[in-house]
Structures are given as C-alpha cells and as structure tokens.
C-alpha positions as CSV (number, residue, x, y, z in Angstrom):
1,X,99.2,100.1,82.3
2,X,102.4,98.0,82.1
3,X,102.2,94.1,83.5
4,X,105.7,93.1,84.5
5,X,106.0,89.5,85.3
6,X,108.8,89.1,87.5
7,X,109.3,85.0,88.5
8,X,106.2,82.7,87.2
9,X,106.9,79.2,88.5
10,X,104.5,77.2,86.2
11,X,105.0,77.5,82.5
12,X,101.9,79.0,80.7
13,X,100.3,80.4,83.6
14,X,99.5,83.7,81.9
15,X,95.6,82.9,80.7
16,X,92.5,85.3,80.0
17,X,92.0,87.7,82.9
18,X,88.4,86.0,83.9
19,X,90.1,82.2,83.8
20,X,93.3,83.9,85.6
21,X,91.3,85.6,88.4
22,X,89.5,81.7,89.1
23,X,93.1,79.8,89.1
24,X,95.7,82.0,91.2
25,X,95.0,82.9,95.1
26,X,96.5,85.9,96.1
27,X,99.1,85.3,99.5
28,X,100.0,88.4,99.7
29,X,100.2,91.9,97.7
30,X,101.8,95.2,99.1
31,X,102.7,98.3,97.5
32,X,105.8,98.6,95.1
33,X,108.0,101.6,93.3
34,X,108.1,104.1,95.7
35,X,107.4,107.4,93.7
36,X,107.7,111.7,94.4
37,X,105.5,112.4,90.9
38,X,102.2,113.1,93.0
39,X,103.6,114.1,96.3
40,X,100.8,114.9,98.2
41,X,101.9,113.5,101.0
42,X,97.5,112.7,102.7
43,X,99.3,109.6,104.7
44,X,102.8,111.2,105.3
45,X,105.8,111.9,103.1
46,X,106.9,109.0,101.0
47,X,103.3,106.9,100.9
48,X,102.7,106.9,97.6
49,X,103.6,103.9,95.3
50,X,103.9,103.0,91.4
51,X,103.3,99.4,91.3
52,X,101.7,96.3,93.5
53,X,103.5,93.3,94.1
54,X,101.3,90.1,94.1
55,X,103.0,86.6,96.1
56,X,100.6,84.3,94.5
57,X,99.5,80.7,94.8
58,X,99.3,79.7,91.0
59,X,97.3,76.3,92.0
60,X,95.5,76.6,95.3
61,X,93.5,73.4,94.4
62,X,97.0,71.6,94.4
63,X,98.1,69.7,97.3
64,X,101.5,71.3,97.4
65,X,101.8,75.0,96.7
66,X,103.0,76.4,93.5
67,X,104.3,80.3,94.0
68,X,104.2,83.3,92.1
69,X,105.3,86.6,91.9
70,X,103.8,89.6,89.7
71,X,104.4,93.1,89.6
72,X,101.7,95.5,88.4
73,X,102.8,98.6,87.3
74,X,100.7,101.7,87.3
75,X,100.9,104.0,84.2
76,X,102.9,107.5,85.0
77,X,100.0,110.0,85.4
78,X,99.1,108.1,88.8
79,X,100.1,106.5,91.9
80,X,98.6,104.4,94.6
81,X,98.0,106.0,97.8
82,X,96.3,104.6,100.9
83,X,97.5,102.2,103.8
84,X,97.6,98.6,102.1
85,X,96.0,96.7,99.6
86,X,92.8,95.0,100.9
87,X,92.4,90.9,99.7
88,X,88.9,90.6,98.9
89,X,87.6,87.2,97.5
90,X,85.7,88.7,94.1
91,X,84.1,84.9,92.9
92,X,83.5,83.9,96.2
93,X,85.3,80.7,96.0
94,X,87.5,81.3,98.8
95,X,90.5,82.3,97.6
96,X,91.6,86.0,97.5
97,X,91.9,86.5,93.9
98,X,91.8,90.9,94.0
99,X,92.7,93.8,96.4
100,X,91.0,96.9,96.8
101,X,93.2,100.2,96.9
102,X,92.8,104.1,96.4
103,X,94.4,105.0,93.1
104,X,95.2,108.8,92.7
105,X,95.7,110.4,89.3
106,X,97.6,113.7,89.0
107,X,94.5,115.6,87.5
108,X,91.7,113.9,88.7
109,X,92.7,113.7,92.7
110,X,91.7,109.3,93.9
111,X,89.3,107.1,93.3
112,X,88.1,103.7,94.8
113,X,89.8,100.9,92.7
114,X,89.9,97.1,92.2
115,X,93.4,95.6,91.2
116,X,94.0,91.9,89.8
117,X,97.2,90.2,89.0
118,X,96.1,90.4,85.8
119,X,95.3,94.4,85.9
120,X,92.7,96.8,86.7
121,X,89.2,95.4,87.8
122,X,86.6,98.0,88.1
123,X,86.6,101.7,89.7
124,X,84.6,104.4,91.0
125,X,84.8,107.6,89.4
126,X,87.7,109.7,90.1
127,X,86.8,112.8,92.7
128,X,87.5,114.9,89.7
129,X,90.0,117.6,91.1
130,X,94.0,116.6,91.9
131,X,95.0,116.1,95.6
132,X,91.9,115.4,96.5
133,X,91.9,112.4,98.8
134,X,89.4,108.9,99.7
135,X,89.9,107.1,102.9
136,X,88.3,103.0,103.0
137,X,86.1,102.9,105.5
138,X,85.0,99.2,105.4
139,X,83.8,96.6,102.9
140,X,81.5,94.6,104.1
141,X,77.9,93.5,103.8
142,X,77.0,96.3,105.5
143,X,72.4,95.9,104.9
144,X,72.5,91.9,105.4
145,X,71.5,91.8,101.7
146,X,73.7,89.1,101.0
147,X,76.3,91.3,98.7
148,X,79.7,93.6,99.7
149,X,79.2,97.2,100.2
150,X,82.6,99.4,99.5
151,X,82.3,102.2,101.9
152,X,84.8,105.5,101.8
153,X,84.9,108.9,103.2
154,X,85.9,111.3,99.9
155,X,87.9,114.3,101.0
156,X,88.3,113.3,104.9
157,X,90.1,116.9,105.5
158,X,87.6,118.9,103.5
159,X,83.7,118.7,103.5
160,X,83.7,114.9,104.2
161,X,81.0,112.6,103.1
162,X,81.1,108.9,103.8
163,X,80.2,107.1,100.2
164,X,78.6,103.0,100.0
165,X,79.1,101.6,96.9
166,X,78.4,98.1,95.6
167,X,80.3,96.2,92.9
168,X,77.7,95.2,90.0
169,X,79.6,93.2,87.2
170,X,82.9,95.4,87.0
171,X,81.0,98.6,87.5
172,X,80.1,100.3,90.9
173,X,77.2,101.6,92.0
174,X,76.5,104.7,94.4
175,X,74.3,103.3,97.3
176,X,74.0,106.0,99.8
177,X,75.9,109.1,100.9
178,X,75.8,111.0,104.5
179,X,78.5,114.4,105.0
180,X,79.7,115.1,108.3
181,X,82.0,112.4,109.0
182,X,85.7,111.8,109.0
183,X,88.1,109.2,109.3
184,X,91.5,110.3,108.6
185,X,93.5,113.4,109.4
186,X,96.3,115.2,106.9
187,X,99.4,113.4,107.1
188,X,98.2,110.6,109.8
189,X,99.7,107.3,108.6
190,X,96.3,105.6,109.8
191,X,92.7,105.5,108.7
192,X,90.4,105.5,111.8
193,X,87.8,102.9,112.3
194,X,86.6,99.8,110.7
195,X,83.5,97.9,110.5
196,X,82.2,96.4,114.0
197,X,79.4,93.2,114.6
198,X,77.5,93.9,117.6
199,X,74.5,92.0,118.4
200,X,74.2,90.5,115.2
201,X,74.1,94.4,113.5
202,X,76.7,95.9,111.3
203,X,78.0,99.1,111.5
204,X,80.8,101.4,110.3
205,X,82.6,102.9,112.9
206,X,84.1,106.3,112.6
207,X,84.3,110.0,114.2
208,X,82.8,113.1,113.0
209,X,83.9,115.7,110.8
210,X,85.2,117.5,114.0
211,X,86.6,114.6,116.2
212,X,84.5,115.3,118.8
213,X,82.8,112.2,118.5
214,X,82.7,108.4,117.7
215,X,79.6,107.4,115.2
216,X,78.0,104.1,114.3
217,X,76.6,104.4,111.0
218,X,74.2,101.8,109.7
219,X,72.8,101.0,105.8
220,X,69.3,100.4,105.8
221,X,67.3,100.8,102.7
222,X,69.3,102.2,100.8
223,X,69.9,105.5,103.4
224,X,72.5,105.8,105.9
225,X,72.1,107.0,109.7
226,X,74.4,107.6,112.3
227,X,74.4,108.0,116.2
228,X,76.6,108.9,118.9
229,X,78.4,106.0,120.7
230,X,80.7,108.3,122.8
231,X,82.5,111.3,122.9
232,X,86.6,111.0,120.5
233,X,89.5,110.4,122.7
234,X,91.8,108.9,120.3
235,X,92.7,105.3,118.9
236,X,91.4,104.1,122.3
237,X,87.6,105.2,121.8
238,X,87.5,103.9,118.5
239,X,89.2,100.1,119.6
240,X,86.5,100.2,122.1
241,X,83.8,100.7,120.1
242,X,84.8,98.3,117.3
243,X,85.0,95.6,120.1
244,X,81.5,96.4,120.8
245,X,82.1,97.9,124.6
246,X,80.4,101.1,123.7
C-alpha cells in the first residue's frame, strides 16, 4: 500500500493513524485510478478502481473549516470494486473518520474492508477464489444491541448467502449466516435493498436468490430469519418495502 498525499492544508497534519483517525472528518471520499488489471466487470465494464480520494476536514472542532485532500492508493494485486465508499463514524464522536468498501484481490476474489485516510482499518477474510464477488447489504445495528453489524451477500450470482459481521477492535467477527438470498445481478450497476425501520424493528431488505421475491430478514440472537413481504417486481417493490408500505 502506497499513501499519496496530494494538497494537506495544515502543516504537520500527518500524525499516528489512531490520533489521525480522531482529528480529520471525512467530507467526502469516492473511488480514484480507474483500472483494467482485474476486469471482472460484477458492476459493469469500467467499475473497478485503484485508489480512494478523501476531501477531508483536518480540524472539525475549528470554527472555520480547514480542507484536505488524500489519495490512498491500493497496492497492484487489487482493486476496489463496489458502488461507493460508505462514511461510517468508527469512534463515535460524530464525525465520519472511515469508509467501508469491497476490496477484490486478483487471487483471492473480495472481501469486506475498512479504509482510513491514513490506510487499511480492518477486513474480513477474503472469499478465497478470484472473481468471486460481495455485495453490502447494510450496516447497521441490526439486534438493538447497541453495536454496528456489517451485513453482505458473498457470491450474489452464485450460491448466495447473506453474511453479519461485527467490528471487534480492528478484527471482524462472523455473527450469523442464511443462503438463499441475493441482492445484486452480473453487471447491474446497483445493489438492491438497504436496511428499513419499521415499527421500531430493523430489518435488511432484499430478494431471494431467484428474484421472485422481496425478504425482510431480521438478527436475533445471534441467527438470522427471513419472511416474505411481497412477491419482486423490480426497483419499485424493493423502494416500497424499505419505506415500510409492505
């Protein structure tokens, strides 16, 4: 992994990656350095990237903003590949300080990954074989247990199973697993679904391995269960049942 610091507006900025990660609050990362080396193409031809680009706020405790801009590249031997990065708020101070992203290596297909301005955070294991694909299916506190669950559906296209993890320290641990549901199709440029509130109850929301039909899947105890909301008709369905009409 390279760090390439492209326009740092206060001097000295660069500190220890646990002090950096409390000072700087992200405003914005996307992906950067376009790349062919992986082509394999799971969102559409051309959606896999080398580097992220962090706009930061290098003070947010200031009363006038003080910007940043870092680029973090990824070493040669993989690429990120999903939608976005994700700001998530890792010391829960209320500043976006880290992104979540799928990271794909050449040999060892994606994996589930937490990305600082300062680097790599923490990681789930990699699937283990090349072009084989994750899809982010939520992250949220999915049990009510007061703590963020990461939840993914590894190899959407073939023999799905929807994965929760949970972030302890910087490693992750496997909560639950359940096959038979999907949330992405080969060379879609979206990820279907989310995580919906209803009634004071969350739920991931996603089809079935088929897309015949929409699920709500809850985390209790450490299991996961799903049921049938309504039959799949598309986007529509799925923006129905996240807004908690079905």
């Amino acid at each position: 992994m390279r760090l390439v610091v492209l326009a740092l507006l206060l001097a000295g900025w660069l500190q220890p990656a646990s002090a950096q990660m409390a000072a700087v609050s992200i405003l914005e990362a996307e992906f950067a350095e376009p790349t062919r080396r992986y082509a394999h193409d799971a969102l559409g031809r051309g959606a896999e990237w080398g580097a992220l680009a962090f706009e930061l706020d290098l003070c947010p405790a200031c009363a006038n903003m003080r910007r940043g801009h870092v680029d973090v590249m990824l070493e040669p031997t993989r690429v990120f590949e999903d939608t976005a990065p994700r700001l998530i708020d890792l010391n829960a101070d209320g500043y976006a300080d880290a992104v979540v992203v799928v990271e794909s290596d050449l040999a060892l297909g994606s994996r589930l990954a937490i990305w600082s301005p300062s680097g790599f955070v923490a990681g789930t294991p990699f699937i283990g074989e090349p072009r084989r694909w994750l899809a982010v299916a939520g992250i949220a506190d999915l049990d009510g247990d007061g703590s963020v669950e990461f939840a993914y559906v590894e190899r959407p296209h073939i023999a799905p199973v929807l994965m929760v993890w949970q972030l302890r320290g910087r490693d992750f641990v496997k909560l639950a697993e359940l096959p038979g549901l999907s949330n992405h199709r080969f060379g879609e440029p979206r990820i279907e679904g989310g995580v919906r509130v209803c009634g004071g109850v969350t739920e991931l929301v996603l089809p079935d391995a088929a897309f015949a039909n929409v699920m709500a899947v809850r985390l209790q105890d450490a299991a996961l269960s799903a049921r049938i909301l309504a039959p799949y008709a598309g986007a529509a369905t799925l923006r129905a049942a996240l807004e908690c009409r079905i």
